[in-house]
N, C-alpha and C positions, 0 to 999 in steps of 0.2 A: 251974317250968314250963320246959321246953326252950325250947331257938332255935326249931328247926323246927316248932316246934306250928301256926303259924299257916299255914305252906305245906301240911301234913297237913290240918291243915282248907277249907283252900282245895280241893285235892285229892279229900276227899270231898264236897264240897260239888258238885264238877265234876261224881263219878262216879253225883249224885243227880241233876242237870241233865239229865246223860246216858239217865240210866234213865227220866225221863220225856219227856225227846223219844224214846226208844227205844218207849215205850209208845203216844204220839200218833200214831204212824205209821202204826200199825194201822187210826186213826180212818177215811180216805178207804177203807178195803178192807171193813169192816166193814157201812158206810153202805150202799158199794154193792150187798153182799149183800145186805142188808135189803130191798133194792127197793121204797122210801118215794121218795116225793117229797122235795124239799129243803127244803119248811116242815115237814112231818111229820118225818122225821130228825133235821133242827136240833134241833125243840122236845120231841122225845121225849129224846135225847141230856143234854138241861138236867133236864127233869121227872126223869127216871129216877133222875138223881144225886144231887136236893136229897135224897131219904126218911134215904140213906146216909151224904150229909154232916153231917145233922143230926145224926145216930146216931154217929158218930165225934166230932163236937165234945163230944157231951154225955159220951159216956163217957172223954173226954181229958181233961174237966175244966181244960185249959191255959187260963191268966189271957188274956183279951183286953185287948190293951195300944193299941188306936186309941180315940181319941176318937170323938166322934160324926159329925163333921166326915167323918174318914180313911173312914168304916162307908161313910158317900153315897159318897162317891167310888169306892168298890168298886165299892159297887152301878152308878151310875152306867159305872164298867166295862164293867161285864154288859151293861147294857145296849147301848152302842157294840158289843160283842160279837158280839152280837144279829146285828147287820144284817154282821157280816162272816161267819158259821157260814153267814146265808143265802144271800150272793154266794158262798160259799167251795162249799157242798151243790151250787150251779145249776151251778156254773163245772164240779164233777167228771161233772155231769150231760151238760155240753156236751162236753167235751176232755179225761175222764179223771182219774185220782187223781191219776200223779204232775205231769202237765203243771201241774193247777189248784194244785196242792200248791208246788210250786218258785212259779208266780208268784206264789201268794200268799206267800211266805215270803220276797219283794223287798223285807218292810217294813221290813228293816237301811237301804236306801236311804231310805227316806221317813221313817223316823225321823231322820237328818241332815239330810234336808231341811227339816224341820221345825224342827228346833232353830235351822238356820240364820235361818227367815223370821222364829220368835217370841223365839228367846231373842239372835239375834245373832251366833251360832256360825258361822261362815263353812268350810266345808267346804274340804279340802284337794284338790290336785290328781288323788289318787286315786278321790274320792269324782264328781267333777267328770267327769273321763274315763271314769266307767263308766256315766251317766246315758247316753249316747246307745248303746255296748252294751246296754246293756238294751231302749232303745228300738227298736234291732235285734232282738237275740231274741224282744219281741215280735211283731215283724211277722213275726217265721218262723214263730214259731207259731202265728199268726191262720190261716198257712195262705191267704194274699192272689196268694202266689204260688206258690202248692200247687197241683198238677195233683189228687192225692189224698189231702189230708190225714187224721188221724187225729180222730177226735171226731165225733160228732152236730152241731155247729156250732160249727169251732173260734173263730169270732172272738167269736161270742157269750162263747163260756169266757175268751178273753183277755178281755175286757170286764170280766163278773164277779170272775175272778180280780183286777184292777187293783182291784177295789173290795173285796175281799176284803181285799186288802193295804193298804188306806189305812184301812180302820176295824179291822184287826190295829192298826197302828200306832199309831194314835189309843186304841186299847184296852192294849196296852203301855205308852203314856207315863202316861196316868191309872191304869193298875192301879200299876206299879210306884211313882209318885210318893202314893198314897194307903196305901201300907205300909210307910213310914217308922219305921212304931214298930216293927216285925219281928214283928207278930201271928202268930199261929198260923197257920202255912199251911193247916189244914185251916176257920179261922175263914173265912178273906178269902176261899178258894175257895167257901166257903158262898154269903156275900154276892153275889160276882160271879154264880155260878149264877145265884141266886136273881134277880135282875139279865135276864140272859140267856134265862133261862123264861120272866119276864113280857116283854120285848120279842121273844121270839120267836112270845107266844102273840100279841099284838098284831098283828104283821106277819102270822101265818099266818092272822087271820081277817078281816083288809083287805085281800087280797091283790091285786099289780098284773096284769092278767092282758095284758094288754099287752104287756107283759116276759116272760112265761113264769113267773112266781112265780104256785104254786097254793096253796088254802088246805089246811091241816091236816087230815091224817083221820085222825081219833079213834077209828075199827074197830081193835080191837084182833085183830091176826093173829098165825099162828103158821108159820114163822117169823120174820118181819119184827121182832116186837117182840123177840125171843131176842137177834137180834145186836142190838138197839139195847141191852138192857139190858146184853148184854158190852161195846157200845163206851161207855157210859155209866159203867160200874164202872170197866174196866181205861184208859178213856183218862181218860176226863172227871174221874172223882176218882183214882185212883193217880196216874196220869201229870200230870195240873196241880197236884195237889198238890205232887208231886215239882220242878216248876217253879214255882211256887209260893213254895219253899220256899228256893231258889237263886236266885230271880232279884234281891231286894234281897240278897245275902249277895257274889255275885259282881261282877266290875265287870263292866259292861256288854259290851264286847267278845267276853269268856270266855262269859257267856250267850247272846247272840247266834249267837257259833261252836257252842256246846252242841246251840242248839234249829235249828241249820241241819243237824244230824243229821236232823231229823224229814221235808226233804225229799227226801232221800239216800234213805233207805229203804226212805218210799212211792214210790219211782221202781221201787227192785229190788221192792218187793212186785205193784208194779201190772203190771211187765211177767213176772214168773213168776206169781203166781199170780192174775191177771187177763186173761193174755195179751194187755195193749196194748201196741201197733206203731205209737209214733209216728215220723209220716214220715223221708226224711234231714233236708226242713230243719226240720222240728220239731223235731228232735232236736240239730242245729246250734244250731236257737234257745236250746233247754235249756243246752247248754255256752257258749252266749255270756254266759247270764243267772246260771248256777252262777258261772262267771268272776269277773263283776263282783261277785256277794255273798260272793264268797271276797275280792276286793280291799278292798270295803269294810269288811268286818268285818276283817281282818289290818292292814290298812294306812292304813283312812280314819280320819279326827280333824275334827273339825267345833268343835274347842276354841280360843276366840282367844287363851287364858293357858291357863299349868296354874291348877288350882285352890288356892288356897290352904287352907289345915291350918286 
């Protein structure tokens, strides 16, 4: 075996990361076309995917290597999931693909945070000075001191989006800690779906209406169900597979930076082929908040040792 074999696979492993935040990105452009509401969207996006994932696992026939243990925790994934697809759907609803899209993809920060409060991990000076940048870009783009901002109600979408980003997060640290045994990406993506369907059939038929969360409609249209079933095939299973598949392979960082592609994207897709126009400071806000998730993921550490071998 070569020296460089394992930098070669590192490498593809990246340029699989890559392909499937290149695939995700789609997902907010997709949705919107659909013209569903955001429990309807969410929970067709999940249903659509399990028929196909089942159908790939079986005819993959690859060994599943988690215990029963690692299976809940997927599942349990999915589920946390759930409630972030449904902040994540309102928030594009309120403020747009890319806006809801970059805040919800802040959950590099909340992820340190977290580590910091549960595991001990005290974040670095990097990590530390971008907290309150953030906190900036979002007040820009709440749009509070917007004459005209962009969005049906931006603060609402900042709102959702924050919560979007904190049950990412929390769905992050349990997906990736529950596939330790390097299962079959197309297994674990099963599981979490499957996860994800039933908490979002859940929410969508209790819904708060209070909040603006409507329930599920079950009428099957045409075309609304067309793009959901494309963004269900080409996002939900190629594209999380594809992440899926790299995220316990890679270290954390190099993932992170991978799936920070996915808000990059729907930024360019949402303003060419969506024609949104968010404001100057919306758009200040965005690069204050891009900023801080480029600083953290390059340069933040939230590690009190290295780890030992």
């Amino acid at each position: 075996m070569s020296a460089d074999t394992p930098l070669t696979e590192d490498r593809r492993t990246m340029l699989i990361a890559l392909a499937g935040a290149g695939a995700i990105s789609f997902a907010p452009l997709l949705y919107k076309l659909s013209e569903t509401n955001p429990a309807t969207g969410a929970f067709f996006r999940m249903a659509y995917a399990v028929p196909l994932l089942i159908l790939i696992v079986l005819l993959s026939k690859k060994k599943e290597t988690r215990d029963i243990r690692s299976r809940r925790l997927t599942f349990l994934a999915g589920l946390i999931i759930a409630f972030d697809f449904l902040a994540y759907h309102s928030a594009i609803d309120y403020v747009g693909t890319g806006i809801a899209t970059l805040v919800g993809n802040s959950q590099v920060i909340i992820v340190t945070l977290v580590s910091w409060k549960l595991l001990g991990e005290r974040p670095n000076r990097s990590i530390l000075l971008s907290l309150p940048v953030v906190v900036v870009g979002l007040a820009l783009i709440s749009g509070i001191w917007d004459g005209e901002p962009y969005g049906e109600d931006p603060t609402r979408g900042v709102i959702a989006a924050v919560f979007a980003a904190f049950f990412y997060s929390s769905f992050l640290i349990v997906y990736r800690y529950s596939n330790k045994q390097m299962a079959p990406a197309a297994n674990a993506q099963l599981d979490a779906t499957l996860g994800a369907t039933i908490g979002l059939l859940f929410l969508g038929l209790f819904p708060l209406e209070s909040i603006g969360v409507q329930q599920i409609n079950f009428e099957i249209t045409w075309p609304s169900h067309a793009w959901l079933l494309l963004l269900a095939f080409s996002c939900q299973v190629a594209g999380w597979i594809a992440i899926t598949y790299a995220l316990p392979r890679l270290p954390g960082a190099h993932t992170s930076f991978a799936v920070l592609i996915q808000p990059v994207l729907t930024i360019i897709w949402g303003i060419f082929l969506l024609d949104e126009t968010p404001s100057t400071q919306q758009s200040a806000g965005m690069v204050l908040i891009f900023i801080a998730i480029i600083a953290v993921t390059m340069f933040g550490d939230a590690k009190a040792k290295p780890e030992s071998v």
